[in-house]
C-alpha positions as CSV (number, residue, x, y, z in Angstrom):
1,X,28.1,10.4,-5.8
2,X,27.5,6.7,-6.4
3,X,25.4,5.3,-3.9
4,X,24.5,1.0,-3.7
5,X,22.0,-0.8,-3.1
6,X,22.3,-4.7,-2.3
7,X,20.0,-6.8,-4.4
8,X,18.5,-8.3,-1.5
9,X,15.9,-8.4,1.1
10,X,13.4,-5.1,0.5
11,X,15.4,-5.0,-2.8
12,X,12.1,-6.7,-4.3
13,X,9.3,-4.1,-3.0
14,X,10.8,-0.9,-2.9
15,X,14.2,-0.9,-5.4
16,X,12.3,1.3,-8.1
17,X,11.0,3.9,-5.7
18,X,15.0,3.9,-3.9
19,X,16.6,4.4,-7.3
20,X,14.4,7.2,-8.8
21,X,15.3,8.9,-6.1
22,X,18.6,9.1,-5.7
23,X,19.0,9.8,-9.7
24,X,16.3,12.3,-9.4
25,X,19.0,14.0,-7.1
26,X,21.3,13.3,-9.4
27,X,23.3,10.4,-7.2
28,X,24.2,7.3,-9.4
29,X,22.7,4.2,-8.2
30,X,25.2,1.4,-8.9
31,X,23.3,-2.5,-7.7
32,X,25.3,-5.7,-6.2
33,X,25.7,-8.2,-8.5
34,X,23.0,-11.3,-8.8
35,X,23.5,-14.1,-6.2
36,X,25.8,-16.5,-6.9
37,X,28.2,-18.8,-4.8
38,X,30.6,-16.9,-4.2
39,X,28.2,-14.0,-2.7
40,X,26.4,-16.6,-0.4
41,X,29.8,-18.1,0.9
42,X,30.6,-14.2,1.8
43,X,27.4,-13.1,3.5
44,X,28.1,-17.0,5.4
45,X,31.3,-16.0,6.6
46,X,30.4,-13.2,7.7
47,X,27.1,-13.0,9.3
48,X,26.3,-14.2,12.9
49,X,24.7,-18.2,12.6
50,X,21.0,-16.9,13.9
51,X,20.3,-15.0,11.0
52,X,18.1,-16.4,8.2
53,X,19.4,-17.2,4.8
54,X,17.9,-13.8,3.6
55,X,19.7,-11.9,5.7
56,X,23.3,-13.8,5.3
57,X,23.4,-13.5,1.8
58,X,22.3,-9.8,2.2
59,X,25.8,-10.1,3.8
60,X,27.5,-11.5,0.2
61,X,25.5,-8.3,-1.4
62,X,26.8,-5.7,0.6
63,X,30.2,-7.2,0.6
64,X,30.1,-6.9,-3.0
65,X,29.5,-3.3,-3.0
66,X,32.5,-2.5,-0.7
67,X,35.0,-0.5,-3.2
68,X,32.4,0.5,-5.9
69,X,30.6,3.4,-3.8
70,X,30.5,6.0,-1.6
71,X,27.5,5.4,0.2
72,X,25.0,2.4,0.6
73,X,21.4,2.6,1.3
74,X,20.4,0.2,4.1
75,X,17.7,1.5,5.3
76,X,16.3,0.6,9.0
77,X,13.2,-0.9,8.7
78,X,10.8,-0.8,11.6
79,X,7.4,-0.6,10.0
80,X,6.1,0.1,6.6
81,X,2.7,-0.2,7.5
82,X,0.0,1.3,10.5
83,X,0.5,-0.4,13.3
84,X,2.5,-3.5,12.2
85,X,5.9,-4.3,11.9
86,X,8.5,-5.6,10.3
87,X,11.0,-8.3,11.0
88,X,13.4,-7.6,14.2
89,X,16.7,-8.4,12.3
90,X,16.1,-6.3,9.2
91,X,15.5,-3.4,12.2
92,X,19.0,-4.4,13.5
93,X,20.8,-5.0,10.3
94,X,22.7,-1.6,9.8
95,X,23.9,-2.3,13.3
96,X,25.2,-6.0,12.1
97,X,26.4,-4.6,8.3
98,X,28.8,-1.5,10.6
99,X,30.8,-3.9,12.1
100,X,31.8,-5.5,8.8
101,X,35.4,-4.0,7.8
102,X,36.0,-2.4,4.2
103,X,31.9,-1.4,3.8
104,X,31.1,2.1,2.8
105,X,29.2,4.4,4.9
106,X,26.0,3.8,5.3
107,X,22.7,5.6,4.7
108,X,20.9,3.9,7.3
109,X,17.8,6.2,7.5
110,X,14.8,5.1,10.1
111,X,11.5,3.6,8.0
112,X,8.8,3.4,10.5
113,X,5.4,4.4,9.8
114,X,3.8,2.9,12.8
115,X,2.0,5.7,13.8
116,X,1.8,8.0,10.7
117,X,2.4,7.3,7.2
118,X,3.5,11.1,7.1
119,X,6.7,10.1,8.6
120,X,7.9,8.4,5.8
121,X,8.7,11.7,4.1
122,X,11.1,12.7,7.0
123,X,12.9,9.3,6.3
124,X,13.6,10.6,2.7
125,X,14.0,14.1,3.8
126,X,17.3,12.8,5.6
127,X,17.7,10.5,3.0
128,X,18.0,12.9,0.2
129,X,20.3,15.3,2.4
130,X,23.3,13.6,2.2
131,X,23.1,14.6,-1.6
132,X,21.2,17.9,-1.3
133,X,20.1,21.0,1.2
134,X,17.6,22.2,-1.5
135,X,14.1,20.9,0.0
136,X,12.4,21.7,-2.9
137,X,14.7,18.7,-4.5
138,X,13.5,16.4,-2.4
139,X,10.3,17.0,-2.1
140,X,10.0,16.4,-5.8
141,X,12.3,13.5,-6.0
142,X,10.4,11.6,-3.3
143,X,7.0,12.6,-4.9
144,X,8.2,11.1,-8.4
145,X,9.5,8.2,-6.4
146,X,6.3,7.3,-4.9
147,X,4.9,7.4,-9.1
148,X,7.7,5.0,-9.5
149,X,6.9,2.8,-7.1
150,X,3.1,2.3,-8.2
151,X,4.1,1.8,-11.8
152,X,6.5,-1.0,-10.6
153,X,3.4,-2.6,-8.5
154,X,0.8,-2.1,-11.6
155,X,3.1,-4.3,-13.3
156,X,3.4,-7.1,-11.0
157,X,0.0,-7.6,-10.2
158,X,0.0,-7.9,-14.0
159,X,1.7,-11.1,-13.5
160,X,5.4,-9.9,-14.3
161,X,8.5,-11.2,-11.8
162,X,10.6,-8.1,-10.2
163,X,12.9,-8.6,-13.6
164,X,10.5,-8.5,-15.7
165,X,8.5,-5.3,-14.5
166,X,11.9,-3.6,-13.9
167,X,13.1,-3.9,-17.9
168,X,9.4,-2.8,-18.5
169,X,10.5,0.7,-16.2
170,X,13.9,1.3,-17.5
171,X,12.8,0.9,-21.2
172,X,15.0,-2.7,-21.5
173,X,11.9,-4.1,-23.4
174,X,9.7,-2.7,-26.2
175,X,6.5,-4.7,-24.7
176,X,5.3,-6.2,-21.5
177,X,6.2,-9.7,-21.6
178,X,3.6,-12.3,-22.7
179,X,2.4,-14.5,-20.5
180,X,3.8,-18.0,-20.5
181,X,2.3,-21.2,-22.4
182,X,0.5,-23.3,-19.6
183,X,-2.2,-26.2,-18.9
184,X,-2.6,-25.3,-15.5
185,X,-2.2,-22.5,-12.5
186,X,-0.2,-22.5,-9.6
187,X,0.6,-20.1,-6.8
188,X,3.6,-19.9,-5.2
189,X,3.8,-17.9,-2.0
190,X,6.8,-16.7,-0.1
191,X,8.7,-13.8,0.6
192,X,9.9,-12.0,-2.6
193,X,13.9,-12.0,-1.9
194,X,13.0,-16.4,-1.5
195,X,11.0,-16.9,-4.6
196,X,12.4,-14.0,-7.2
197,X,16.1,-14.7,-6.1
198,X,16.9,-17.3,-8.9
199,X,20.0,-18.4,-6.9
200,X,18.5,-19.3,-3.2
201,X,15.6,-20.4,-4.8
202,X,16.8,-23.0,-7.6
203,X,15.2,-21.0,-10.2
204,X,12.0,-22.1,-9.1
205,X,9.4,-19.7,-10.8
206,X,11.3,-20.1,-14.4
207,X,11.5,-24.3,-13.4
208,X,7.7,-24.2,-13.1
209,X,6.9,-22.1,-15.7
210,X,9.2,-24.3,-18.3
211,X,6.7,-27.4,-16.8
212,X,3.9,-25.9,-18.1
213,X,2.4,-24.1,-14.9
214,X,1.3,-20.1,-14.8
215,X,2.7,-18.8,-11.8
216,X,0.6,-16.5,-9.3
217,X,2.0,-14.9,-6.4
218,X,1.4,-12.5,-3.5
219,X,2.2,-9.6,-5.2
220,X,-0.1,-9.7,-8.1
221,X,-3.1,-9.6,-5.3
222,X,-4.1,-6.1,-4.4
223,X,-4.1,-4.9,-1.1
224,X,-7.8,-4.7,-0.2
225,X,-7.9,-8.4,-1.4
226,X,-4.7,-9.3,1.3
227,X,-6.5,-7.5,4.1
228,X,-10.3,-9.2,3.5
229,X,-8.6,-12.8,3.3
230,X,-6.4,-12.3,6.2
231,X,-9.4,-11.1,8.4
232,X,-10.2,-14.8,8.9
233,X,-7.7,-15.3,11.4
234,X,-9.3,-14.9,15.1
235,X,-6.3,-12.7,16.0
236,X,-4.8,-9.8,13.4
237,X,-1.2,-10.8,12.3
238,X,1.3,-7.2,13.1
239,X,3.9,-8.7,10.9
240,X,3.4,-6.6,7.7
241,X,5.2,-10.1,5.2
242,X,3.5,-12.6,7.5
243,X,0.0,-10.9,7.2
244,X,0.5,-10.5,3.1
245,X,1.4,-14.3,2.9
246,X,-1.5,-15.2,4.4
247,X,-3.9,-13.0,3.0
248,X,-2.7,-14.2,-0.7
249,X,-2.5,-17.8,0.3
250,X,-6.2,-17.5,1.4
251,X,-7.2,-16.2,-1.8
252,X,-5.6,-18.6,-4.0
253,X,-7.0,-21.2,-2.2
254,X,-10.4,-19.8,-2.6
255,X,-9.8,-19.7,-6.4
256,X,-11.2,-22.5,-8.4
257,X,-9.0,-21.8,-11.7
258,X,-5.7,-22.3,-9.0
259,X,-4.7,-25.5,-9.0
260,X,-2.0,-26.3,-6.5
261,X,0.1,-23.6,-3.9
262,X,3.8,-23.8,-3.6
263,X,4.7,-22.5,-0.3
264,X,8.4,-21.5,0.0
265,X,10.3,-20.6,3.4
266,X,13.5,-19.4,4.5
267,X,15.0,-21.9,7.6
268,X,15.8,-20.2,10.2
269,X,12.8,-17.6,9.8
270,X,10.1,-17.7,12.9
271,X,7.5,-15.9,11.1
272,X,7.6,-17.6,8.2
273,X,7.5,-21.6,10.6
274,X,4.4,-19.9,11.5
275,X,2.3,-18.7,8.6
276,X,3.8,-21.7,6.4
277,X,1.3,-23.6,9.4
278,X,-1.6,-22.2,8.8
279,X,-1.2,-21.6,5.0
280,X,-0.9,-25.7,5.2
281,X,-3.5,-26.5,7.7
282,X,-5.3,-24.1,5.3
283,X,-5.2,-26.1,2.2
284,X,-5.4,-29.3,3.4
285,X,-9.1,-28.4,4.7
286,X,-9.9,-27.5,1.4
287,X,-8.2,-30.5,0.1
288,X,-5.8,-28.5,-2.2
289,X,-2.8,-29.9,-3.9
290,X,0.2,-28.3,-1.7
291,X,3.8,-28.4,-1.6
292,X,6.5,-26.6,1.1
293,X,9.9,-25.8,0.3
294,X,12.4,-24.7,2.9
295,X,15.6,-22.9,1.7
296,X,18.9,-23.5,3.5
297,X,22.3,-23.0,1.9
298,X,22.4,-26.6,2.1
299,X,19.6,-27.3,0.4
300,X,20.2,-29.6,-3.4
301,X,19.2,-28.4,-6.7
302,X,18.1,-32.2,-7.6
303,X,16.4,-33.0,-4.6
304,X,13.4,-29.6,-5.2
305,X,13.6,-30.3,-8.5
306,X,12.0,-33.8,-8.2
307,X,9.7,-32.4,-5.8
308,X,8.4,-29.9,-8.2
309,X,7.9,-32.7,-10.5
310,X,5.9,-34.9,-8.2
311,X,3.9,-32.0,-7.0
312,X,2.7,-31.0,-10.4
313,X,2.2,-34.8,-11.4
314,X,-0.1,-34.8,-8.4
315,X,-1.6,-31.6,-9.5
316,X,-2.6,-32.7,-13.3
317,X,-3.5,-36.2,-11.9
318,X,-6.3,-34.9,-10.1
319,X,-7.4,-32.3,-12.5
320,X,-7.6,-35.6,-14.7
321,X,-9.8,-37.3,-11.9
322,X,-11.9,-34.3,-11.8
323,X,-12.9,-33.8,-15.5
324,X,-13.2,-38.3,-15.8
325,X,-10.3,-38.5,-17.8
């Protein structure tokens, strides 16, 4: 059985633990090809206009897959944390993906640990029966997917890009990568399927890194950190993406060897209007070189290009004013 998953959305987070899976059941996990163009203009044609970019050129990815597989795994995410959610339109995205013609079935399993985290092996329990009625299968498949899964996140608190710690996994590369040459540190914080996607993005991480800056994002802080920072807020934040933004942003900005945050947003996407806010109110109290970047499919290579520029000109301009050079 050949089962697809769209290189999209939750792609970023959980795509090691989802594939490990399914091959440990002995299902052949066949990926959407990387965004391009053509896969945006699908997923625009397609999807209804109140949907963030994200989620349209989730469209494109699925799409692609229509012919190739059997099944594809679009999981229904509710929660994936205690008592927090996630966002309402990747809930209601199976519903939206159905009514496309030509798509596959879908494995469209419920993820919701609001209330226990226990639940989340009934979501692969059904998961795995559409390949299997042998429990003892699946009980070890979604145990060595949960390994999976923590050596993917080991790696990208190292420092590595989703890319980069997946050729690490699948034996692509002989050696971690080394880290990049740089005279100065900059975060960038946004949801993973903005800022790793080289398409939506512009190739923003590999434009910054080629400018001399070492690039730090949310996912190389670890949990406890995410929690502790995001604690300042008066009120606790019950978007799982919103609250891990925050809490990285906060940390960065507490960091004296970070020299600048990048702050990238999807239009169209409440949540992220709102954390991108504070993350800015944020770091202009501490007087911290900041830059936001909103991604539409409009949006020109030239014009964030020159923006980066500026922003790290700013940046190494005042480290200059700082040392009395």
């Amino acid at each position: 059985m050949r089962i697809g998953i769209p290189r999209a959305l939750l792609y970023y987070y959980y795509y090691p633990m989802w594939k490990t899976f399914f091959e440990e059941l002995g299902a052949e996990v066949l990926l959407s090809s990387r965004s391009t163009k053509g896969i945006l203009a699908q997923g625009l044609k397609y999807a209804v206009d109140e949907v963030c970019l994200p989620v349209k050129l989730s469209f494109g990815h699925v799409l692609d897959l229509a012919g190739k597989v059997d099944y594809i795994f679009l999981p229904r995410m509710v929660s994936v944390e205690h008592r927090k959610y996630i966002c309402p339109k990747f809930l209601g995205l199976p519903d939206m993906i159905r009514c496309l013609n030509g798509v596959p079935p879908l494995i469209d399993v419920n993820v919701n640990v609001y209330r226990r985290d226990r639940d989340l092996y009934a979501t692969f329990q059904k998961a795995g029966s559409y390949l299997t009625g042998n429990q003892l299968k699946i009980w070890t498949a979604y145990r060595r997917s949960l390994a999976a899964l923590q050596k993917y996140n080991r790696l990208l608190q190292l420092g590595l890009i989703p890319e980069e710690a997946l050729a690490v996994l699948e034996d692509r590369v002989k050696n971690e990568p080394l880290p990049y040459p740089a005279d100065l540190n900059v975060a960038v914080i946004g949801h993973p399927y903005n800022i790793y996607d080289p398409y939506i993005s512009m190739n923003l991480i590999g434009r910054l890194r080629s400018m001399g800056a070492a690039v730090y994002t949310a996912e190389q802080v670890p949990e406890k950190i995410v929690i502790k920072y995001a604690e300042r807020l008066p009120k606790k934040l019950f978007w799982t993406l919103g609250q891990r933004m925050l809490g990285a942003a906060f940390h960065y900005l507490d960091r004296p060897d970070i020299s600048g945050l990048v702050h990238v947003a999807a239009f169209g996407c409440g949540p992220d209007s709102m954390t991108g806010e504070l993350i800015e109110r944020q770091a202009h109290a501490q007087q911290a070189p900041f830059l936001s970047l909103t991604l539409d499919e409009h949006t020109g290579e030239a014009g964030v290009l020159t923006r980066i520029e500026a922003f790290l000109d700013m940046v190494r301009w005042k480290q200059a004013g700082a040392a009395g050079l």
